[in-house]
C-alpha positions in Angstrom: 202.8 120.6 129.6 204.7 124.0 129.8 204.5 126.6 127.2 206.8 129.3 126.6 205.3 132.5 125.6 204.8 135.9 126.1 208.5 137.9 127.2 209.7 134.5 128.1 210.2 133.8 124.3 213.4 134.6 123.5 215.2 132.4 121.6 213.0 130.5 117.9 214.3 127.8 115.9 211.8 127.2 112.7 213.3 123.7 111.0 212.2 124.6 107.5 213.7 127.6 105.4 211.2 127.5 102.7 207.9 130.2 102.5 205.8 128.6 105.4 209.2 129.0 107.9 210.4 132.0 106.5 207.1 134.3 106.6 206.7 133.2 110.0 210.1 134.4 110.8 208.9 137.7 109.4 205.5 137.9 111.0 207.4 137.2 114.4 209.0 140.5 113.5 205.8 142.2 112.6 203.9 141.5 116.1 206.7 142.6 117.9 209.5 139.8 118.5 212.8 141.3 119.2 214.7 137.7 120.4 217.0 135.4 118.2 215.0 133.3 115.5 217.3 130.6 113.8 216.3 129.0 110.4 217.3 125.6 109.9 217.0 125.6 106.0 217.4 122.2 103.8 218.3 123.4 100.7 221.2 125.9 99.4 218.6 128.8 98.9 216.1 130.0 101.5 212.3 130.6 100.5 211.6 131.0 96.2 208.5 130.5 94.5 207.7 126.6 94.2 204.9 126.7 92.4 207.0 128.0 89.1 209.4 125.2 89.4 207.2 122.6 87.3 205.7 125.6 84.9 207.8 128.8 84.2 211.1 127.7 85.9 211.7 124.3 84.0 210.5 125.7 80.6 213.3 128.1 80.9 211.4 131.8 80.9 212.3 132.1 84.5 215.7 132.1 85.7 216.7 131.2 89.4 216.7 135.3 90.3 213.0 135.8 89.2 211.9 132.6 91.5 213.7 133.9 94.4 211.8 135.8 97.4 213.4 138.4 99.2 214.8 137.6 103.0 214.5 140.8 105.0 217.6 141.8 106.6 217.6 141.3 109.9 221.2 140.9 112.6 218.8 138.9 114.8 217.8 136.3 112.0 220.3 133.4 111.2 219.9 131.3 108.5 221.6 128.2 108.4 221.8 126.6 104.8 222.2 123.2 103.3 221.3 122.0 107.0 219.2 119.4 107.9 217.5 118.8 111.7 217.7 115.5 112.7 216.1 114.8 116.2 214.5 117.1 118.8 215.2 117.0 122.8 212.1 118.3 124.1 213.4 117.8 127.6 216.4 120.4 126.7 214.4 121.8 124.2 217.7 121.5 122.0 217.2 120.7 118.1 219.8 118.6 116.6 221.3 119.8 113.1 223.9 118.5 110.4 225.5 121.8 109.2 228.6 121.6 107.4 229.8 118.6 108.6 229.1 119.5 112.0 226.6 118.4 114.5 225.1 121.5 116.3 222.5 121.6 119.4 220.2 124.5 118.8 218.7 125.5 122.5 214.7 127.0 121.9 212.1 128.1 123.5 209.7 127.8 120.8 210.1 125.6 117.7 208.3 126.0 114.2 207.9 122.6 111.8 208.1 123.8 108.7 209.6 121.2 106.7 206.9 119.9 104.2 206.9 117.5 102.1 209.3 115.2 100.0 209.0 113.1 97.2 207.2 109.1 97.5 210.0 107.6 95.5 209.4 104.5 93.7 211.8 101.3 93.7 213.6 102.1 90.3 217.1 101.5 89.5 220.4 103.9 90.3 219.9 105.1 86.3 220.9 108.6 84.8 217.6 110.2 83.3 215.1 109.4 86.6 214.0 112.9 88.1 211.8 114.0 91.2 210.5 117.3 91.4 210.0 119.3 94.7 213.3 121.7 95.2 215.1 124.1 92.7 218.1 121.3 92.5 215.7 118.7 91.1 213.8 121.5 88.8 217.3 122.3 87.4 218.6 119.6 87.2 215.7 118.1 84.8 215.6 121.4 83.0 219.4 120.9 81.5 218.3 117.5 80.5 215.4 118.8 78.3 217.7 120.8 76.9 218.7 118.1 74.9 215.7 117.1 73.6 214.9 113.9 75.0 211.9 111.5 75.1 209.8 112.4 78.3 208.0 109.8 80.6 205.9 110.9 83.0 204.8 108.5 85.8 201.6 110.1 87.5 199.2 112.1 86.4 198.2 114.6 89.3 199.2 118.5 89.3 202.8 118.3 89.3 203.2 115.2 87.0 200.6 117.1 84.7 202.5 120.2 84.5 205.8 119.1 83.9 204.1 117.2 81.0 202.5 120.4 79.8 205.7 121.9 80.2 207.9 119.2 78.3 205.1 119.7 75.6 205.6 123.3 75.6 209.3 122.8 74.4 208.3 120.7 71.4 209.2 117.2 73.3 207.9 113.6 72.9 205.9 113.5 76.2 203.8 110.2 77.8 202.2 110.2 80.4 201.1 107.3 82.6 198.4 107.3 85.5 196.8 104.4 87.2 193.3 106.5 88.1 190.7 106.8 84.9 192.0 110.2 84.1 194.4 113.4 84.9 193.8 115.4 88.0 191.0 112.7 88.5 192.1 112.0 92.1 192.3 116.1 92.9 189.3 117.1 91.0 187.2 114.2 90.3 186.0 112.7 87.0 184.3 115.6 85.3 187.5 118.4 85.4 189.9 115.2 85.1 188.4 113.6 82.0 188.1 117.7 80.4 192.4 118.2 81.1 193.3 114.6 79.8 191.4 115.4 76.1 192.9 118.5 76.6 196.8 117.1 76.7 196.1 114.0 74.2 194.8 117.6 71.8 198.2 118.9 72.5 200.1 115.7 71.4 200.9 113.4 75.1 200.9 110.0 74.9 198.2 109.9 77.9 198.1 106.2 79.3 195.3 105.9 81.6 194.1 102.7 83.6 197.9 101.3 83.7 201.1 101.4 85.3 204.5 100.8 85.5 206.3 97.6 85.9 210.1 98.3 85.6 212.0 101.2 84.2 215.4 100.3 82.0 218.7 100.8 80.7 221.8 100.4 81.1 223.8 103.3 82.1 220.8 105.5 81.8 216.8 105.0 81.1 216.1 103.2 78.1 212.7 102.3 78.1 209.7 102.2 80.5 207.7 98.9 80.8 203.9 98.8 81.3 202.0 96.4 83.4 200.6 95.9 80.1 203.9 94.8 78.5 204.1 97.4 76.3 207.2 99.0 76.2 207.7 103.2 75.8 210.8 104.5 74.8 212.5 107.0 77.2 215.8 108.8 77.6 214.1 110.8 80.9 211.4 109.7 83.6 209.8 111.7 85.6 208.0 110.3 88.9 205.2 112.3 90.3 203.3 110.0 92.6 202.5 111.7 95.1 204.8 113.4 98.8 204.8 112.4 102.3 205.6 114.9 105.2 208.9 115.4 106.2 208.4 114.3 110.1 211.4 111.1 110.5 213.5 114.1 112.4 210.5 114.6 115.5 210.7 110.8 116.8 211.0 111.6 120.4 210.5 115.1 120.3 206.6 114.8 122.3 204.7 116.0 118.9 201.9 113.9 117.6 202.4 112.8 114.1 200.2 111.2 111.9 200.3 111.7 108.1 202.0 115.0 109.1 202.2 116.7 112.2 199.0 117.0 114.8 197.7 120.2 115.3 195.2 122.3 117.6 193.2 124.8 115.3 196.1 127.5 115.9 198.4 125.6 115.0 199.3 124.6 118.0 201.0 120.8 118.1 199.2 118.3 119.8 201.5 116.9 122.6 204.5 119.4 122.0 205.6 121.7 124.2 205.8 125.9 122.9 205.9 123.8 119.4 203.8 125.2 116.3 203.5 123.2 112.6 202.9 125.4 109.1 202.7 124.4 105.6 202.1 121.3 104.3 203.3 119.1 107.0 200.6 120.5 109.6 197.2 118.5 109.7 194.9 120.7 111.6 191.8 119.7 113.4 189.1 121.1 111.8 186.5 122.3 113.8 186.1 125.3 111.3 184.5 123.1 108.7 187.7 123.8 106.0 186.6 120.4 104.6 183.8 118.5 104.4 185.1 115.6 105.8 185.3 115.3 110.0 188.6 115.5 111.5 191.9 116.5 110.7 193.0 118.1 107.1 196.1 118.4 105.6 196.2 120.9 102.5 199.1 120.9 100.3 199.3 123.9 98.3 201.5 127.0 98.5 199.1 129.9 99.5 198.1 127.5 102.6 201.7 127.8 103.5 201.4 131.6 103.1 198.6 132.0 105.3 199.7 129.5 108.1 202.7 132.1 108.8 201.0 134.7 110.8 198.9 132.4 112.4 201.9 130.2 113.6 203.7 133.5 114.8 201.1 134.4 116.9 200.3 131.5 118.6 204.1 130.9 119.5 203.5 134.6 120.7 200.4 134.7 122.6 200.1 130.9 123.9 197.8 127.6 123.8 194.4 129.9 123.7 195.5 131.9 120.7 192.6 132.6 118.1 192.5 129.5 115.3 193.5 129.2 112.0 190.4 129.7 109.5 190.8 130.8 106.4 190.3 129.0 102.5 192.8 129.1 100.1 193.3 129.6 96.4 195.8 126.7 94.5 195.7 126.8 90.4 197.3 125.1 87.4 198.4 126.8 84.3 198.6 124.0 81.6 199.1 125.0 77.9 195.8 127.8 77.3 194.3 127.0 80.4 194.5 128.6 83.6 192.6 126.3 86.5 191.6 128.0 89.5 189.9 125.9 93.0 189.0 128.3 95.8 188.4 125.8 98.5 188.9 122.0 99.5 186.9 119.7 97.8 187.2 116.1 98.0 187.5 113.8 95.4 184.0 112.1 95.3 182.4 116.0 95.6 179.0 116.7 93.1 180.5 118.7 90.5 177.8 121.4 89.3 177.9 123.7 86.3 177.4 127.4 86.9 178.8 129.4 84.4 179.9 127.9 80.8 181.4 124.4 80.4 183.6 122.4 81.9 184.4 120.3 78.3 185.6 123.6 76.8 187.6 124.6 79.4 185.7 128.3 80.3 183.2 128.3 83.3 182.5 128.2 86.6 181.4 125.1 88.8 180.7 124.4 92.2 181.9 121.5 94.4 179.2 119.7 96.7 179.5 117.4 99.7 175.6 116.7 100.9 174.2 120.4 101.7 178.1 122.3 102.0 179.8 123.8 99.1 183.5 123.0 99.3 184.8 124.5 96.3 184.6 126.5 94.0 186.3 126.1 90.3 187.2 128.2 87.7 188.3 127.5 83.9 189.7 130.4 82.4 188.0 132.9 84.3 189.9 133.8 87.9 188.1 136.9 87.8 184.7 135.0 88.8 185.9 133.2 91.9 185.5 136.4 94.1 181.3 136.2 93.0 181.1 133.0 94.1 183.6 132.6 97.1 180.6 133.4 99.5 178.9 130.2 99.1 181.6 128.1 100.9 179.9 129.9 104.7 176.3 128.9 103.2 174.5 125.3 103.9 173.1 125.2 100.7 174.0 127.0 97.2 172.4 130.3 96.6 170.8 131.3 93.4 172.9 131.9 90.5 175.2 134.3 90.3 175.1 136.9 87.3 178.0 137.3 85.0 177.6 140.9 85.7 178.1 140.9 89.2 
């Protein structure tokens, strides 16, 4: 395998235009890259903040402009928008796009995956009033139809499905929401924190169907009504699925990368099998040597500041070569949900020992720690963000320190 690094890099194509392909475009720039970097961007508007797009964004107090992130200028940056890669030639080392009805053949020398995620769609009928969220089109589009003040049903029950409920709630809708696990958030944060956020959306009026799920959704020109395996029937004039993403990777068959459940990488990011190719965001699963998780092998993480701090890693290995230094940091993801502010530093797994630190879980204000054997894998925080930086040192210890004070 040959990699191109070093002054031999001269020409970047990153297949993503979203914050993970965009900030690596810019730390490129920052450690010294003076060669062409083309951006092969999905959507009609490169890099905004996502995490706003089932909170702030779809409730209306944020407009498109205060989502947006700024694009350096740049005469050596192109940006192709409303483009979509469909194959790579790593013989050629030649990217093949669909821009505005043409079919273009982007030459590289190195090539940044950043195309995360999309939406696991579930068999439902061609109906008006069926949404997915994951881009600003979708997050619009559902925002004009709460407008109208419809009946909301939520399939799923995780972050996203969770806070677009919260959300519909917030605009004074008729909101259900239905999740096959035991509870909300139960499959992200186990039973404990998931059992706390479902009492607190039933106390802030959702429908919240637990244990069940859906048979068939209905109407005739548009939804009608969603059917439970139960039987029951829920009326609905919009649905919202949230069941979950899978990586965007259909476009790399051929191209040399390894992919499974995302794209294979070294711990700089470095894709296994490719040639001068590097992954960021959420469609990278690393090998974890580092101990991110507690679980051996690869881990894919799914949250925004991830994406963030991939960038400069990314850039540098493209840079510097195979033997650059490894990706190692934690990150931060958080829900805002009605009065409470959630906060995981971390990656703890679903089965983890939940312990109490600080307050109580139940009343939504405290701090608790995440436990897999003798490692601390996360630390949560209800309310209180302030209190992750006293306990963010326990994720490098074996085996919990003593309490820390409130004071410290």
């Amino acid at each position: 395998m040959t990699w191109t690094y070093g002054t031999d890099l001269r020409d970047i194509v990153i297949v993503g235009g979203s914050v993970g392909g965009m900030r690596t475009a810019a730390s490129l720039r920052r450690r010294g890259f003076d060669g062409r970097i083309r951006v092969v961007a999905g959507e009609t508007t490169p890099q905004y903040y996502r995490p706003a797009l089932s909170k702030t964004f779809l409730s209306g107090d944020q407009s498109e402009d205060d989502v947006l992130l700024p694009v350096a200028e740049d005469p050596e940056l192109e940006i192709l928008l409303d483009a979509t890669a469909t194959s790579v030639d790593p013989g050629s080392r030649t990217v093949s796009v669909d821009h505005d009805g043409q079919r273009l053949a982007l030459g590289y020398d190195g090539l940044v995956i950043a195309t995360g995620l999309e939406p696991r769609r579930l068999p439902l009928p061609s109906l008006e009033g069926i949404h997915y969220v994951r881009e600003i089109a979708d997050a619009t589009a559902l925002r004009h139809e709460l407008d109208a003040g419809p009946r909301v049903v939520v399939i799923g029950g995780g972050l996203i499905g969770a806070e677009v409920a919260a959300t519909s709630r917030k605009l004074g809708l008729d909101v259900t929401i239905v999740e096959t696990g035991d509870a909300l958030l139960g499959a992200v944060l186990g039973a404990t924190v998931g059992a706390a956020v479902t009492d607190l959306h039933r106390a802030h009026g959702v429908d919240v169907r637990t244990g069940v799920g859906v048979a068939e959704v209905s109407g005739a020109r548009r939804v009608e009504s969603v059917t439970l395996t139960t039987g029951e029937q829920i009326p609905a004039d919009v649905v919202v699925v949230a069941v979950g993403s899978r990586p965007r990777t259909d476009w790399l068959a051929g191209s040399g990368a390894l992919v499974d459940n995302g794209v294979r990488c070294a711990p700089n990011l470095r894709v296994l099998q490719g040639e001068s190719m590097v992954a960021v965001g959420d469609v990278a699963r690393i090998d974890d040597p580092q101990g991110l998780t507690a679980v051996p092998g690869s881990v894919r993480i799914e949250h925004w500041e991830n994406a963030v701090r991939h960038s400069d890693v990314a850039a540098r290995t493209l840079l510097e070569g195979p033997e650059a230094p490894a990706y190692t940091a934690r990150t931060t993801f958080w829900t805002n949900q009605y009065d409470l502010a959630l906060h995981v530093f971390g990656h703890p797994g679903r089965t983890d020992e939940l312990r109490i630190a600080e307050g109580s879980v139940d009343e939504l204000q405290g701090v608790a720690t995440f436990h897999a054997g003798d490692r601390v894998t996360g630390i949560l925080t209800l309310n209180q963000p302030q209190r992750l930086r006293a306990y963010r040192h326990l994720l490098d210890a074996p085996e919990p320190a003593a309490p820390v004070s409130a004071t410290s």
